[in-house]
C-alpha positions in Angstrom: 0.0 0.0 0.0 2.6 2.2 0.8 4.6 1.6 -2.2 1.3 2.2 -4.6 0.7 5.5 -2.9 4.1 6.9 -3.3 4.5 5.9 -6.5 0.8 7.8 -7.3 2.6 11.0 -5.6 5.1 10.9 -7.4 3.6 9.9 -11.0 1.2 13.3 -10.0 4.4 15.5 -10.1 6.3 14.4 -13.0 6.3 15.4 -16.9 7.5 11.5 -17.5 4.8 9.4 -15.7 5.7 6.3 -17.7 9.5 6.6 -16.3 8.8 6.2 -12.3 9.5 3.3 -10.8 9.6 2.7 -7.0 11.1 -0.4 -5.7 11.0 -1.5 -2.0 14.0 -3.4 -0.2 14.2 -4.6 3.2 17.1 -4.2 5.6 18.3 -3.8 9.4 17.1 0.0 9.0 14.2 -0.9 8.0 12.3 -0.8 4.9 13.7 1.2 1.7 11.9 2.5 -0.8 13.7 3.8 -4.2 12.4 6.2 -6.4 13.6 6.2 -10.0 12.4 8.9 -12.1 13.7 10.5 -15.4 16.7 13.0 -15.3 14.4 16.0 -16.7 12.1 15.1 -13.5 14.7 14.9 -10.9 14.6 19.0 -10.2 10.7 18.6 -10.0 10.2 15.4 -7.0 13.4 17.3 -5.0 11.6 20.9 -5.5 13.2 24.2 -4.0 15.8 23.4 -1.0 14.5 19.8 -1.0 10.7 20.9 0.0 8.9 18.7 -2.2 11.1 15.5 -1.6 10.4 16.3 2.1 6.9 16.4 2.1 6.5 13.6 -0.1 8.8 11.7 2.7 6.4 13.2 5.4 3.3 12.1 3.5 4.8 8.7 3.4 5.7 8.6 7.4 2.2 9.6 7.9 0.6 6.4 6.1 3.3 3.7 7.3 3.4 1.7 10.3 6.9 0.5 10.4 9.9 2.7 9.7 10.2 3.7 6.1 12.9 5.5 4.3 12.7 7.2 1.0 15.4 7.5 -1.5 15.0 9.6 -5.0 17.4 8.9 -7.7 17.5 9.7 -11.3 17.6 6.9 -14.1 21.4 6.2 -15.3 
């Protein structure tokens, strides 16, 4: 659930909807979940002085039960 509903945030914000993909990975920390987007989106999911990638990560805390982390990283 949590990984449907960021990836439906984040699919809202970009010009390349098609490109997101979020994968989820399980560790000691807890649970991981990558966010791959195009480059040209990159500027748009971090926003000004990281604002956007923050809320998105608060959004996230808010629906979860365990710990979750969120990375954003642009397609190489």
């Amino acid at each position: 659930m949590v990984t449907e509903a960021l990836e439906f945030l984040v699919r809202s914000i970009v010009r390349n909807p098609d490109d997101v993909r979020v994968t989820e990975r399980s560790g000691r920390r807890g649970t991981t979940l990558n966010v791959v987007v195009h480059p040209d989106d990159l500027p748009r999911v971090i926003g000004r002085r990281g604002r956007t990638a923050q809320a998105i990560r608060t959004v996230i805390d808010a629906i979860a039960r365990d710990e979750v982390r969120v990375n954003i990283v642009d397609v190489a």
